[in-house]
Rosetta silent file (secondary structure, phi, psi, omega in degrees, C-alpha in Angstrom):
SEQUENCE: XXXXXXXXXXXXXXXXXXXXXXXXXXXXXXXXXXXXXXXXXXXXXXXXXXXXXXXXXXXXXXXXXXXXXXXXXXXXXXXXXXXXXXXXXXXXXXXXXXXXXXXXXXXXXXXXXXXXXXXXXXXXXXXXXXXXXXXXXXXXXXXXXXXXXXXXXXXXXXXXXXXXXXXXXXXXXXXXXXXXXXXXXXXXXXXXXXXXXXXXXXXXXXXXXXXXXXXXXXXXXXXXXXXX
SCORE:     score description
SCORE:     0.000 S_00000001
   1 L     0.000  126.702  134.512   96.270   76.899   61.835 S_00000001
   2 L    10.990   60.836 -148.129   95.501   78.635   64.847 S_00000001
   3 H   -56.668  -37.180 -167.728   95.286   82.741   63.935 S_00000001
   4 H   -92.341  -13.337  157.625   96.255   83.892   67.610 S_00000001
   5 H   -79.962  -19.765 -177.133   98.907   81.009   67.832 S_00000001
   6 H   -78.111  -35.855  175.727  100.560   82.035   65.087 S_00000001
   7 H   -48.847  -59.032  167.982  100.164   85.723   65.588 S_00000001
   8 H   -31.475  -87.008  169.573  102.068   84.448   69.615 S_00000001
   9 H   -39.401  -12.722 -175.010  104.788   83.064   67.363 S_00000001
  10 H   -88.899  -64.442  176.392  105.458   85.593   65.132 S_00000001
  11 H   -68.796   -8.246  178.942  105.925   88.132   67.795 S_00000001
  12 H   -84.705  -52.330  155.833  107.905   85.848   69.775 S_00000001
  13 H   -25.869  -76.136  165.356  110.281   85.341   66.663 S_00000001
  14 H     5.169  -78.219  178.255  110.257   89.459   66.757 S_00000001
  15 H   -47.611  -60.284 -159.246  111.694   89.468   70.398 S_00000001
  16 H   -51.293  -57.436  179.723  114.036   86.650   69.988 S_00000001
  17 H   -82.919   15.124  170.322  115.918   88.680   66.753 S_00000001
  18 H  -119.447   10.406  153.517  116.065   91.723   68.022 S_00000001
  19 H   -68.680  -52.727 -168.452  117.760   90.136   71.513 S_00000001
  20 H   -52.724  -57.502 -160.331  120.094   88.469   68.684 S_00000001
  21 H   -91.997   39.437  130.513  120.907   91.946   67.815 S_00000001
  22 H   -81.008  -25.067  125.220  121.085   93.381   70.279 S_00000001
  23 H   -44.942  -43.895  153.625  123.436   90.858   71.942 S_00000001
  24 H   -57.213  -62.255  163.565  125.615   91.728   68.862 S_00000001
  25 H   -15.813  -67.898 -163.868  125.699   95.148   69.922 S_00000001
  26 H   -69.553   -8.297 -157.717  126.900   94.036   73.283 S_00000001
  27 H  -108.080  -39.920  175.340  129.597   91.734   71.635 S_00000001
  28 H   -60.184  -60.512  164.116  130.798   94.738   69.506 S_00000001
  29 H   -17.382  -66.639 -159.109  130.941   96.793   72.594 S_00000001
  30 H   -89.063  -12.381  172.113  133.205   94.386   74.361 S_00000001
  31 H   -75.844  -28.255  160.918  135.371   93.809   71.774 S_00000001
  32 L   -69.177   -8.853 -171.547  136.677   97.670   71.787 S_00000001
  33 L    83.106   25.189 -168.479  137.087   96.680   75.562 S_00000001
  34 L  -120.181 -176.215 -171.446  134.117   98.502   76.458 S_00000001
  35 L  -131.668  148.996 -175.896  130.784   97.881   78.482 S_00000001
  36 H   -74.188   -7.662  149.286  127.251   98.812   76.740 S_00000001
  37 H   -66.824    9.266  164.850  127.037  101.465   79.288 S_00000001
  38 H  -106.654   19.422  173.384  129.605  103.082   77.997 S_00000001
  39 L   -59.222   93.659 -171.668  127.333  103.467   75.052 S_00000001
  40 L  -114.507  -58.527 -163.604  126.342  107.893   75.560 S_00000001
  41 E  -142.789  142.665  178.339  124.786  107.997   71.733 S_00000001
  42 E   -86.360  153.458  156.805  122.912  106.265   68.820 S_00000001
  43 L  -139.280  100.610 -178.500  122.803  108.345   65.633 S_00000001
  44 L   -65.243  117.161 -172.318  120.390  107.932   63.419 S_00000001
  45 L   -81.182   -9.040 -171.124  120.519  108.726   59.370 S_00000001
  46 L  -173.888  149.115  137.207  116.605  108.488   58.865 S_00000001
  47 L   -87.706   73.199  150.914  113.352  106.921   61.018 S_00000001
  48 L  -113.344  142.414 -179.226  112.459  104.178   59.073 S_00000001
  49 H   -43.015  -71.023  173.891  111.951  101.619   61.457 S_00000001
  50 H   -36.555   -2.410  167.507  114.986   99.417   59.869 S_00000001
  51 H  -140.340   14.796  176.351  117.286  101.559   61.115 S_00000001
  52 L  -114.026   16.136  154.633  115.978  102.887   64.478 S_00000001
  53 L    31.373  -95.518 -162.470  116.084   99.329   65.835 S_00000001
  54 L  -140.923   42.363  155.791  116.783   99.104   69.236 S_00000001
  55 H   -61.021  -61.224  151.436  117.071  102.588   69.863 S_00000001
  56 H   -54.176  -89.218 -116.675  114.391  103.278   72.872 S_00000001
  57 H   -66.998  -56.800 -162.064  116.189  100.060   74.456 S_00000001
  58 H   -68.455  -39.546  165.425  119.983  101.908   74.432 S_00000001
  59 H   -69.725  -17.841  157.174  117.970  105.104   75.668 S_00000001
  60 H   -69.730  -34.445 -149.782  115.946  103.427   78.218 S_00000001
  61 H  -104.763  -54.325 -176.293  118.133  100.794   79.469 S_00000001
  62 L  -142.871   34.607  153.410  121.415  102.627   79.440 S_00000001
  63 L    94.608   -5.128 -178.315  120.804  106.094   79.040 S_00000001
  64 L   -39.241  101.970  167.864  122.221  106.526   75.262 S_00000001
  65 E   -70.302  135.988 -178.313  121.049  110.149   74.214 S_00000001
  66 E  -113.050  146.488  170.934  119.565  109.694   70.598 S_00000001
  67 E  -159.861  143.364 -162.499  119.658  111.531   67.700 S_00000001
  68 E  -112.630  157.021  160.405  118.076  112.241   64.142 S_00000001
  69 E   -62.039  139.079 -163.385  118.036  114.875   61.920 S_00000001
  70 H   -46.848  -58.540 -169.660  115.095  117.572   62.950 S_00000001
  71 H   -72.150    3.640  138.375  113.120  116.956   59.949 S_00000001
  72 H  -124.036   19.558  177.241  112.367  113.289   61.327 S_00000001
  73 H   -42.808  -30.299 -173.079  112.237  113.930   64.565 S_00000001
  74 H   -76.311  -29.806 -161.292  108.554  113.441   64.881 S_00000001
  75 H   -84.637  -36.938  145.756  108.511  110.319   62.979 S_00000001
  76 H   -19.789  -55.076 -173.424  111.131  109.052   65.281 S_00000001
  77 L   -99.180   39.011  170.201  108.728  109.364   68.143 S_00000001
  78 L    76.254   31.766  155.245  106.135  107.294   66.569 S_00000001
  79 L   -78.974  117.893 -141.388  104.356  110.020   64.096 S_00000001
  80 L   -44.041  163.652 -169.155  102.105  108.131   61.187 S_00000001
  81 L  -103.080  128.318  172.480  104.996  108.031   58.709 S_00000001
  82 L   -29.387 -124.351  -31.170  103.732  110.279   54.938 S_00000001
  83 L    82.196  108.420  127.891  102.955  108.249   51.786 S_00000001
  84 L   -31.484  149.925  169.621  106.059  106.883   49.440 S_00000001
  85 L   -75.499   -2.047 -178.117  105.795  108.311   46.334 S_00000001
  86 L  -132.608  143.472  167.991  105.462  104.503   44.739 S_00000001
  87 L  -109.330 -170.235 -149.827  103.874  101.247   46.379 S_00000001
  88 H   -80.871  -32.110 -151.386  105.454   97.845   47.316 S_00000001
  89 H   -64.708  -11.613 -145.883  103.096   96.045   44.602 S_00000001
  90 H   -97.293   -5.520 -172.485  105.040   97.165   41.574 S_00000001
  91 L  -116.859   52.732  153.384  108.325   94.553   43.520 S_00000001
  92 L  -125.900   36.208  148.477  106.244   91.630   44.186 S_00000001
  93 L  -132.177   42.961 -174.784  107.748   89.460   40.962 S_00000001
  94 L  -104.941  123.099  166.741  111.007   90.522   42.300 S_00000001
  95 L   -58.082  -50.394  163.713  112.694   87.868   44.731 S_00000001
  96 L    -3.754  -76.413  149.446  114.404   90.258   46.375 S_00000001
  97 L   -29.386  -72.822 -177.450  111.458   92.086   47.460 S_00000001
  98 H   -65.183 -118.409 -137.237  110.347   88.760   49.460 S_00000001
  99 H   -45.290  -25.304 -156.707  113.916   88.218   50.974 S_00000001
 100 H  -111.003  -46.431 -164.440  114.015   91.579   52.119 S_00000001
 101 H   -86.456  -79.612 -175.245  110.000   91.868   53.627 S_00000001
 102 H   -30.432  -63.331  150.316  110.463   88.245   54.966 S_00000001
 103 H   -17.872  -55.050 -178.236  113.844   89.597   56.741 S_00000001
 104 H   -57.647  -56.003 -178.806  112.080   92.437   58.039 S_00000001
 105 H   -55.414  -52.736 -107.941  109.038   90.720   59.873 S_00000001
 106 H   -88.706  -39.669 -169.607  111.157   88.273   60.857 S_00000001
 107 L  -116.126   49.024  139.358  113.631   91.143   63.265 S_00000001
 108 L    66.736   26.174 -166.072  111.074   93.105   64.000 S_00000001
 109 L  -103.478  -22.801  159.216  111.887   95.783   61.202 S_00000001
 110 L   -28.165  -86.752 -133.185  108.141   96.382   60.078 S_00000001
 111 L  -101.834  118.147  167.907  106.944   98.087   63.135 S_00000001
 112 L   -50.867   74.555  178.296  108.432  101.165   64.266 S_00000001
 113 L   -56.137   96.487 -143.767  109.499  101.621   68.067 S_00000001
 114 L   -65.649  134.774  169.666  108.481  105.086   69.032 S_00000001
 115 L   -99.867   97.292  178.291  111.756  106.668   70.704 S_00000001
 116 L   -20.032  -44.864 -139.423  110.760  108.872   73.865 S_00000001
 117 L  -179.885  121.584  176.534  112.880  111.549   73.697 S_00000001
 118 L  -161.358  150.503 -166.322  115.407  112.244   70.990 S_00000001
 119 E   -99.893  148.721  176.224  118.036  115.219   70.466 S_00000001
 120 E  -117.038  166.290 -173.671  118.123  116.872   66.811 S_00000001
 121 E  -122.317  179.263  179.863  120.659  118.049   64.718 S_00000001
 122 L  -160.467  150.634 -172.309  120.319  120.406   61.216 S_00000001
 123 L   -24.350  141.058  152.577  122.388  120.367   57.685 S_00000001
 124 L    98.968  -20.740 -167.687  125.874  120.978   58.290 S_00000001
 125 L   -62.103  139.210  152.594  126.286  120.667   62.282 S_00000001
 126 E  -127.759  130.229 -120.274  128.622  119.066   63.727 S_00000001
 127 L   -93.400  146.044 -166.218  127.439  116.884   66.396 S_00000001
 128 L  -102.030   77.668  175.849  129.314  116.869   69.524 S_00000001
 129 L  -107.790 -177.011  164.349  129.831  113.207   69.999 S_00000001
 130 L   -57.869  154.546  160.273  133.058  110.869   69.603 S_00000001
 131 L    56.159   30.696  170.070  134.440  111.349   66.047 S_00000001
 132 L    -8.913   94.110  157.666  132.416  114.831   65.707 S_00000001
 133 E   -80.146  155.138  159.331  130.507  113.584   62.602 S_00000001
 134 E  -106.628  115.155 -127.519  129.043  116.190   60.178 S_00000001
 135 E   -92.560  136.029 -178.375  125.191  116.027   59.349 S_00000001
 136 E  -110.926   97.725  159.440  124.767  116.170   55.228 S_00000001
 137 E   -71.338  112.605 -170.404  121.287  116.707   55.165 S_00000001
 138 L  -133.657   92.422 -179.572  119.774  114.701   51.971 S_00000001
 139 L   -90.649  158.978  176.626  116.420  114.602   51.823 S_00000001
 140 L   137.319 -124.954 -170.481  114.134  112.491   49.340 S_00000001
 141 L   -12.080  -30.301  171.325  113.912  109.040   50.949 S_00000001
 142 L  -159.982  161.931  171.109  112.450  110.440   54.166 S_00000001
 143 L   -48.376  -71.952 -166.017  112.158  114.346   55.057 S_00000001
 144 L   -87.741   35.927 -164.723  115.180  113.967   57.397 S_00000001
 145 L   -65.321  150.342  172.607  117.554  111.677   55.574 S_00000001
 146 E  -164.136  125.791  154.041  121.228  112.454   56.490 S_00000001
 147 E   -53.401  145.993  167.141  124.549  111.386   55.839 S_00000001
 148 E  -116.957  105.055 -167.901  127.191  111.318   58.517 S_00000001
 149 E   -89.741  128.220  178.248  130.496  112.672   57.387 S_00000001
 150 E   -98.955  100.486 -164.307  133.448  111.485   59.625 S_00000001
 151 L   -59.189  -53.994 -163.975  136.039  114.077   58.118 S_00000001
 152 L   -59.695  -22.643 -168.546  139.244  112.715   60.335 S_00000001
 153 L  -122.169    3.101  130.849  138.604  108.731   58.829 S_00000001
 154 L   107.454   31.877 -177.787  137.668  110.080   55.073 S_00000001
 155 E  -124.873  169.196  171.129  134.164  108.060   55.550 S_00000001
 156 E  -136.455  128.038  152.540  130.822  108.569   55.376 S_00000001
 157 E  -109.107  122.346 -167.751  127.524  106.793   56.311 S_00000001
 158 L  -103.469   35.481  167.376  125.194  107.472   53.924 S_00000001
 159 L    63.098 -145.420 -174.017  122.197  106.011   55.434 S_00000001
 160 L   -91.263  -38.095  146.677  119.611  105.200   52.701 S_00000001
 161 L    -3.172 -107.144  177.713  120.872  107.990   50.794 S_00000001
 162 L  -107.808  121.650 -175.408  123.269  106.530   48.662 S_00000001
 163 E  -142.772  165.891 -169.649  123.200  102.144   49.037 S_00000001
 164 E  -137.632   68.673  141.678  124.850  100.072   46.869 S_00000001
 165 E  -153.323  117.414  130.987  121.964   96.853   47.117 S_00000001
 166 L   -38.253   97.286 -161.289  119.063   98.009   46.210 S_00000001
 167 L   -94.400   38.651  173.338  116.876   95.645   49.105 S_00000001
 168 L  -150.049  -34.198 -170.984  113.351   95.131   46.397 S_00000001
 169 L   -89.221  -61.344 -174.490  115.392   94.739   42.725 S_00000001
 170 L   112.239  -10.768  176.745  118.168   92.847   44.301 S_00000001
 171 L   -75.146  143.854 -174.519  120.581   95.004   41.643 S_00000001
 172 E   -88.319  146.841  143.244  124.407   95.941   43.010 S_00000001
 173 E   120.866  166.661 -177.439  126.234   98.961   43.075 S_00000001
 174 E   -45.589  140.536  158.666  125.755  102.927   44.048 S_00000001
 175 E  -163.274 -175.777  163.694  122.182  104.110   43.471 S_00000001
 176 L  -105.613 -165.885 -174.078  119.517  105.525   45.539 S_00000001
 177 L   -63.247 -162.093  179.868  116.660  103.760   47.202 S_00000001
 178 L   -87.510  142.004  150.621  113.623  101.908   45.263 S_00000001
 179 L   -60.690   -6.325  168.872  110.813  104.161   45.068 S_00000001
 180 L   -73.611  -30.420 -172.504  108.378  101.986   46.856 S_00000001
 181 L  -119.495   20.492  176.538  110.477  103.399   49.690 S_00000001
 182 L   -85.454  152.847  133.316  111.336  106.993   48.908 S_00000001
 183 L   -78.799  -37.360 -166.249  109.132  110.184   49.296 S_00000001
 184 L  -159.462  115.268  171.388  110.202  111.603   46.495 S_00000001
 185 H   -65.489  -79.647 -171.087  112.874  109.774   44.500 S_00000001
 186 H   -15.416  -82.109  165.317  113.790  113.179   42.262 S_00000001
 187 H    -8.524  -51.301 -167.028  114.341  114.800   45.412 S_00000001
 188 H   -79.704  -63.147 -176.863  116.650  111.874   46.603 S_00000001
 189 H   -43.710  -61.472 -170.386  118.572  112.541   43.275 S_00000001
 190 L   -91.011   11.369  138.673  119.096  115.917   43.177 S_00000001
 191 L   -45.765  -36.817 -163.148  120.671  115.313   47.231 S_00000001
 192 H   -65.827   -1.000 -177.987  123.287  113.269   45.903 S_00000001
 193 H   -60.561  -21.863 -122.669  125.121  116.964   44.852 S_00000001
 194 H  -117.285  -17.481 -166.167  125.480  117.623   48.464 S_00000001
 195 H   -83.872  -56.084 -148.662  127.595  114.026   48.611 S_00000001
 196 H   -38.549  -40.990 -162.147  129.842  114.723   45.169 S_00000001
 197 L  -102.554   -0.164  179.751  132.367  117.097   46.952 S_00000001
 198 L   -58.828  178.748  174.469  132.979  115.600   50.310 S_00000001
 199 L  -107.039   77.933 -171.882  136.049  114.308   51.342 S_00000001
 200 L  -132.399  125.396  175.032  135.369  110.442   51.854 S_00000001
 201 L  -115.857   -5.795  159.265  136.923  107.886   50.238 S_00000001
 202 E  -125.895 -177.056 -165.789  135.117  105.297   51.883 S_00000001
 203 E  -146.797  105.126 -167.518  130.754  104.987   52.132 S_00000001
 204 E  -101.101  132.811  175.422  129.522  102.755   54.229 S_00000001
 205 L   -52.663 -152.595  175.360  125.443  102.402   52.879 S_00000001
 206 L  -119.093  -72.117  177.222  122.472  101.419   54.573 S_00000001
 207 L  -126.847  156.996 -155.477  122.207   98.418   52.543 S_00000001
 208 L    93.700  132.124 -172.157  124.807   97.141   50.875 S_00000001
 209 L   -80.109 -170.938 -150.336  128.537   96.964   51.333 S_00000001
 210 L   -88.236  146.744  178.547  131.194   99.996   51.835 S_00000001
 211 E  -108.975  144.850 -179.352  132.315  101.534   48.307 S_00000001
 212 L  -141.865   41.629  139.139  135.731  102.395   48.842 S_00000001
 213 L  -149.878   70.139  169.542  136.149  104.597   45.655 S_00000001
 214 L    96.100  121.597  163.258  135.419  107.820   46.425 S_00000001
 215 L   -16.667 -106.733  174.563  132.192  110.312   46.474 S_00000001
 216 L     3.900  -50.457  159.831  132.455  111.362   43.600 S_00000001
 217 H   -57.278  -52.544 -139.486  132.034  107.929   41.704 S_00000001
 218 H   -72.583  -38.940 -169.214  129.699  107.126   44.138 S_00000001
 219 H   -81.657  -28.627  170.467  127.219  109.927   42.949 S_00000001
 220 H   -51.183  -56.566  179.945  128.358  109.467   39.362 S_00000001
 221 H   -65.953  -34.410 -166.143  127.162  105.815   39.350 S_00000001
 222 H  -100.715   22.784  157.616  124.070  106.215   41.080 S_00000001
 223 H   -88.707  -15.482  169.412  122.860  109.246   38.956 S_00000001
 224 H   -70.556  -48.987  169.740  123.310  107.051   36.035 S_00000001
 225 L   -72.973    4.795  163.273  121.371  104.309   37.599 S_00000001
 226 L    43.378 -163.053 -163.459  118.321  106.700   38.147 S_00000001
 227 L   -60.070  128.481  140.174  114.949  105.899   39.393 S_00000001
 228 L   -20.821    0.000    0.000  113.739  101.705   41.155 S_00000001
């Protein structure tokens, strides 16, 4: 095969699924009865590229002020990302791993889109958006990982934090991430204190669906289930 057609195709996949989602976005929008300019901010729990998506596009295209916690601010704007404390190799006789890295390429989830210009936040603030969330800073998956506590709806999203799929073992239920994709799992561990006392009764993850019983559980299971 062809190295530079295939490379063409690949990135052309790229575009195409992150139009699809992006096109969700806009479908989401209008179903609140809204227009995606009426989109004023993204808020981001961490800059790993899986979850700052199409972030430059809503700040470019239709003015969406963005924002991360301070301590990834940098990485956010396209700064080499640190070391995990573990590599990918120790998940490659996991399927999982391969469903999830396949997934990835395929919408453009790999490669990081450097974000121009992005406003920061710092543990505890609460950010003056709709539905004034409150930033839980929990670092140990990235420098700047952070939960977003929505007090008035009892929920939280806890990013990468706390997920309850594991996206390289393929095992269910609260834990933190795999350590191929932490900085410092331990770190990541002793964060989940900062979760245990909130008032949330539901969690919507990163990966994985929403646990809807309670903090408290949430950190209780996934201190049991330790280290990826």
């Amino acid at each position: 095969m062809d190295m530079a057609a295939a490379g063409d195709d690949s990135a052309t996949l790229r575009r195409l699924y992150l139009q699809q989602d992006w096109s969700r976005l806009a479908q989401a929008v209008a179903a609140l009865g809204r227009r995606l300019e009426d989109v004023d901010a993204v808020l981001l729990t961490h800059a790993h590229s899986d979850h700052t998506g199409f972030a430059e596009r809503a700040r470019r295209e239709i003015g969406a002020t963005v924002f991360v916690h301070q301590g990834d601010a940098e990485r956010a704007k396209g700064a080499k990302p640190p070391k995990n404390e573990a590599g990918i190799g120790r998940y490659l006789l996991r399927v999982e791993a391969y469903r999830t890295l396949f997934g990835l390429l395929l919408r453009g989830g790999v490669k990081l889109i450097p974000i121009a210009e992005v406003s920061t936040f710092g543990d505890g603030e609460t950010i003056d958006v709709p539905g004034r969330p409150r930033a839980l800073h929990l670092p140990g998956h990235t420098a700047g990982m952070a939960a977003l506590l929505f007090e008035d709806r009892s929920a939280a999203c806890t990013g990468d934090a706390l997920v309850t799929h594991n996206p390289l073992t393929g095992r269910n239920g609260p834990q933190i991430a795999p350590s191929g994709l932490n900085l410092d799992s331990g770190l990541a561990l002793a964060s989940l204190s900062s979760l245990e006392g909130i008032e949330a009764d539901v969690l919507l993850p990163g990966h994985g669906d929403p646990w809807t019983e309670g903090a408290a559980e949430a950190v209780r299971r996934a201190r049991a289930a330790g280290r990826s």
